[in-house]
Steps between C-alpha positions, in 0.01 A plus 500: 500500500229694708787646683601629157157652411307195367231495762294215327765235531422185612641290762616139390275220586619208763680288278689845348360582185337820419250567303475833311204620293621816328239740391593847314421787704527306791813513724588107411535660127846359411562788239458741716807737589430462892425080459879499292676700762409308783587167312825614428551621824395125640651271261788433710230329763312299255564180513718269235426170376769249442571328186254220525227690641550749189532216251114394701399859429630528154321157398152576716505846368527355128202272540330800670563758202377217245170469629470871527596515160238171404209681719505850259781689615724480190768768607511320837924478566743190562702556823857607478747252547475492888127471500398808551269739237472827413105567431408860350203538624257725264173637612226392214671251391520111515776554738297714744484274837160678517370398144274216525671310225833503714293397838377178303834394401673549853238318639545212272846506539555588863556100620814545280651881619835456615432476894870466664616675798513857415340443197183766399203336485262736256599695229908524480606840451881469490794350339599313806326201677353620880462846370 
C-alpha cells in the first residue's frame, strides 16, 4: 500500500492483524482515489481467511455491529456474509470515527471487534475482512 501512494499505512502487529484508523483528509482515508488505487492494486497480497475463520469473523463481527448499534450508532452495518463490513464513513456525523459519540461506542465495544489474523482492528473500511 505505501508502495502504491498510501504513505500512512500501517504495518501489522506480531500476531498479524492490522489496525487501521482512517481519518478523511488523511492518507489512511479509504475514499480517497489514491487509498482505492493502491488497494486494488494489492488485493491480490492480502491475505484470505478460510471458511471457518470467516464463519468466526462473520459471527464476532455480528456481536460487534450490535453493540455499536446498542451504544448510539443506529446506522452502524451488519457484516456481509463473509464477515467483513462496508462502513461509510461521514464527517459530522454519528459515523465519524472522530465524533465523540462514535469513540464511546468503539470503546465499549472494542473487547468484541473481530480480531483474526488479517483482520482490521479499528474502524473497517471495506467490504472484505483484512482490508
Amino acid at each position: 500500500m505505501r508502495e502504491h501512494g498510501v504513505k500512512e499505512f500501517p504495518d501489522p502487529d506480531g500476531e498479524g492483524r492490522l489496525t487501521l484508523r482512517a481519518r478523511p483528509g488523511s492518507g489512511l482515508d479509504p475514499n480517497s482515489p489514491t487509498f482505492k488505487a493502491a488497494q486494488e492494486g494489492c488485493r491480490k497480497l492480502m491475505p484470505q481467511p478460510g471458511p471457518a475463520e470467516r464463519e468466526r469473523n462473520r459471527v464476532a463481527s455480528l456481536k460487534y455491529s450490535k453493540c455499536m448499534r446498542d451504544h448510539g450508532l443506529k446506522a452502524f452495518p451488519d457484516p456481509n456474509p463473509d464477515g467483513g463490513m462496508r462502513i461509510e464513513m461521514k464527517p459530522g456525523s454519528d459515523m465519524d470515527p472522530q465524533n465523540p459519540k462514535f469513540q464511546a461506542a468503539e470503546e465499549a465495544c472494542k473487547s468484541l471487534r473481530p480480531e483474526g489474523k488479517g483482520a482490521v482492528g479499528g474502524p473497517i473500511t471495506d467490504g472484505k475482512p483484512g482490508a
